[in-house]
C-alpha positions as CSV (number, residue, x, y, z in Angstrom):
1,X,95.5,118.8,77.9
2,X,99.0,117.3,78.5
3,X,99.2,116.5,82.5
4,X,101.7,114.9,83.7
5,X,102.1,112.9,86.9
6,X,105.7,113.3,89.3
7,X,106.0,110.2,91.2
8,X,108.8,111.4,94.2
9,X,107.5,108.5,96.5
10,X,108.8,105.1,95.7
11,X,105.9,103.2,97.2
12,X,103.6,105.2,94.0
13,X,105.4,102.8,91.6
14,X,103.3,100.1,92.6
15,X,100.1,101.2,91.0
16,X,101.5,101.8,87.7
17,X,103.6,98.4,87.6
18,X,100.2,96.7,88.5
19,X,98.4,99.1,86.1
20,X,100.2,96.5,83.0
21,X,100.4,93.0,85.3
22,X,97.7,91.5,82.7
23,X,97.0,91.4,79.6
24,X,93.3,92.6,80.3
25,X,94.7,95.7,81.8
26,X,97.3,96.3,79.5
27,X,94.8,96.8,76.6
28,X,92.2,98.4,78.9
29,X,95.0,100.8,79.5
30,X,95.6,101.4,76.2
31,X,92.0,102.0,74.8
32,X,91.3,104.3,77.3
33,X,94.7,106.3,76.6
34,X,93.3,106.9,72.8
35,X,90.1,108.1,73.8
36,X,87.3,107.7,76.0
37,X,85.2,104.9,76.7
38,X,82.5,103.8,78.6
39,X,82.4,101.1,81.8
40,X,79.9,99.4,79.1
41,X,82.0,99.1,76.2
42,X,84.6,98.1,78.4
43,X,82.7,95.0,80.2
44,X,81.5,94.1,76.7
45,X,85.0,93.4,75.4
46,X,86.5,92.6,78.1
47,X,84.1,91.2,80.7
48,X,84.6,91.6,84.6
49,X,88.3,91.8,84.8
50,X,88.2,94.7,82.1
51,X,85.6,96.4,84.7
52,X,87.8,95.4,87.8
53,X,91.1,97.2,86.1
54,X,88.7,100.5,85.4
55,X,87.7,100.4,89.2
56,X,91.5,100.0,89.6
57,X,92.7,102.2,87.6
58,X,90.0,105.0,89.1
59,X,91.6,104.3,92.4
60,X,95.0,105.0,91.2
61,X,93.6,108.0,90.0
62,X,95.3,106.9,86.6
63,X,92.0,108.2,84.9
64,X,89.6,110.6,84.8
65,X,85.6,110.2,84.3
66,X,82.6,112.0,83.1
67,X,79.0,111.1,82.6
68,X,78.4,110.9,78.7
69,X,74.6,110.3,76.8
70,X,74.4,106.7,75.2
71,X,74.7,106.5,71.4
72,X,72.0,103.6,70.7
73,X,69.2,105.3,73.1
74,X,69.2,108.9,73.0
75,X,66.8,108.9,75.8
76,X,68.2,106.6,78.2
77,X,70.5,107.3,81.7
78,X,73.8,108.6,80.7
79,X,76.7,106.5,80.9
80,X,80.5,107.2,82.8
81,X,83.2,107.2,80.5
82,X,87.5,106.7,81.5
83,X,90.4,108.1,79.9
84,X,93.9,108.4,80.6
85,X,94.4,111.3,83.3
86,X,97.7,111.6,82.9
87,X,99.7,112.1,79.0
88,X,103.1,110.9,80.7
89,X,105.2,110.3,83.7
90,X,108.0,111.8,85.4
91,X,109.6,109.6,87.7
92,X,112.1,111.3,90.3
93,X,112.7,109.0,93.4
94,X,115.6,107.6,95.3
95,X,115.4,105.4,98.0
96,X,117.8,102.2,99.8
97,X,118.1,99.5,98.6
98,X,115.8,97.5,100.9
99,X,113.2,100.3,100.4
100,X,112.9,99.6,96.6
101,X,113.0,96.0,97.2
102,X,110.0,96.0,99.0
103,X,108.3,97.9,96.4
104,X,109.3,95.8,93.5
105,X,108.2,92.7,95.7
106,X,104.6,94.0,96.2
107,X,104.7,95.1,92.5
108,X,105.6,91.2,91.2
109,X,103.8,89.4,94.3
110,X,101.4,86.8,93.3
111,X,97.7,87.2,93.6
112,X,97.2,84.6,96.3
113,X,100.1,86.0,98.2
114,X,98.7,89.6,98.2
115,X,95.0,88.9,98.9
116,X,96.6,87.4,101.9
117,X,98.3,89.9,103.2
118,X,95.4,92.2,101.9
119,X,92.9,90.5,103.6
120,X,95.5,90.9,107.2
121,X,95.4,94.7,106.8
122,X,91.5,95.2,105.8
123,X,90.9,93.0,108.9
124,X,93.2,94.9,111.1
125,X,91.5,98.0,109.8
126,X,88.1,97.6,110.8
127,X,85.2,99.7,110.2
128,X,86.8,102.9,111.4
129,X,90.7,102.8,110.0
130,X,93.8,102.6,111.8
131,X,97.2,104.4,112.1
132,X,99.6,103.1,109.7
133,X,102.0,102.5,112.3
134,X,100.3,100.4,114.2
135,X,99.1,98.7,111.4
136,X,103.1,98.0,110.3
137,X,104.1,97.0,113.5
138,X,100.8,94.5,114.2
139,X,101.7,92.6,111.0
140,X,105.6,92.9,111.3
141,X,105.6,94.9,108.2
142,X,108.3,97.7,107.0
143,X,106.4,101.0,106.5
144,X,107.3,100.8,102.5
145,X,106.3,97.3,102.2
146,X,102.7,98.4,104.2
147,X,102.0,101.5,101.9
148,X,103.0,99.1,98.7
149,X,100.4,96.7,99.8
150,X,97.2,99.5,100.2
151,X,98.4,100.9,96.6
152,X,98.1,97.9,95.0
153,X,95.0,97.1,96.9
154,X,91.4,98.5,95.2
155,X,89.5,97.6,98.8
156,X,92.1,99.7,101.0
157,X,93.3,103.6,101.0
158,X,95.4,106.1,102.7
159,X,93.8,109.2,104.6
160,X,96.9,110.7,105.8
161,X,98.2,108.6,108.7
162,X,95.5,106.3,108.7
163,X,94.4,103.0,106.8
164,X,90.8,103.0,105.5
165,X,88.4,100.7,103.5
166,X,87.3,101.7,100.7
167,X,83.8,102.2,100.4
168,X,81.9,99.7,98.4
169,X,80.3,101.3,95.1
């Protein structure tokens, strides 16, 4: 099935920029755009960062999963499997200048710089969420550059107006 994904919102780029930011992704990316494979096969080739970019990746909602039986043990627990959710992109967004700025910056931020900034927000979130806005103007942070930082972020999420954590698996 050929589905593809419109990205209108220029704060959605962030996901996919960081979807290619390593190597490790990059080719977990890629094996699970030819066909599916499990969190398993995954880990095995690629260790913990290959299942940290599948976690990502599921947040992004860049793939789609299903349980499937385990080749080597017919009668063991079935495993979940990743592939690709979407065949290709549209991208149809225009914004100011200073918006897309802010976007790029989250997308090319270093590590350290961004689990600082995500630890600010997950801390300002607490247990129960927060509006966005207060959120933005408690860290002194433009509403783009906010939303940026919980897309890129695989411990925060957006439930309409509000800020959440992300449930621990």
């Amino acid at each position: 099935m050929n589905r593809i994904k419109v990205v209108n919102e220029v704060a959605d780029l962030v996901p996919f920029l960081r979807a290619v930011s390593t190597k490790v992704k990059m080719e977990v990316f890629k094996e699970v755009s030819e066909d599916w494979r499990t969190g398993k096969e995954i880990t095995d080739k690629y260790g913990e960062e290959g299942k940290n970019a599948l976690k990502l990746f599921e947040k992004m909602k860049l793939v789609e999963t299903r349980w499937q039986p385990t080749d080597s043990d017919p009668g063991s627990a079935p495993e979940k499997a990743y592939h690709t959710y979407y065949s290709s992109f549209s991208i149809n967004s225009s914004c100011p200048v200073t918006e897309i700025s802010d976007v790029l910056a989250v997308a090319v931020m270093s590590e350290r710089e961004f689990r600082k900034y995500e630890k600010e927000i997950y801390e300002s979130v607490g247990s129960d969420g927060k509006f966005v806005g207060d959120i933005a103007e408690e860290l002194k942070l433009s509403p783009t550059m906010l939303k940026s930082l919980i897309k890129r972020s695989a411990k925060l999420e957006y439930r309409g107006h509000r800020v959440e954590r992300l449930e621990a698996e």
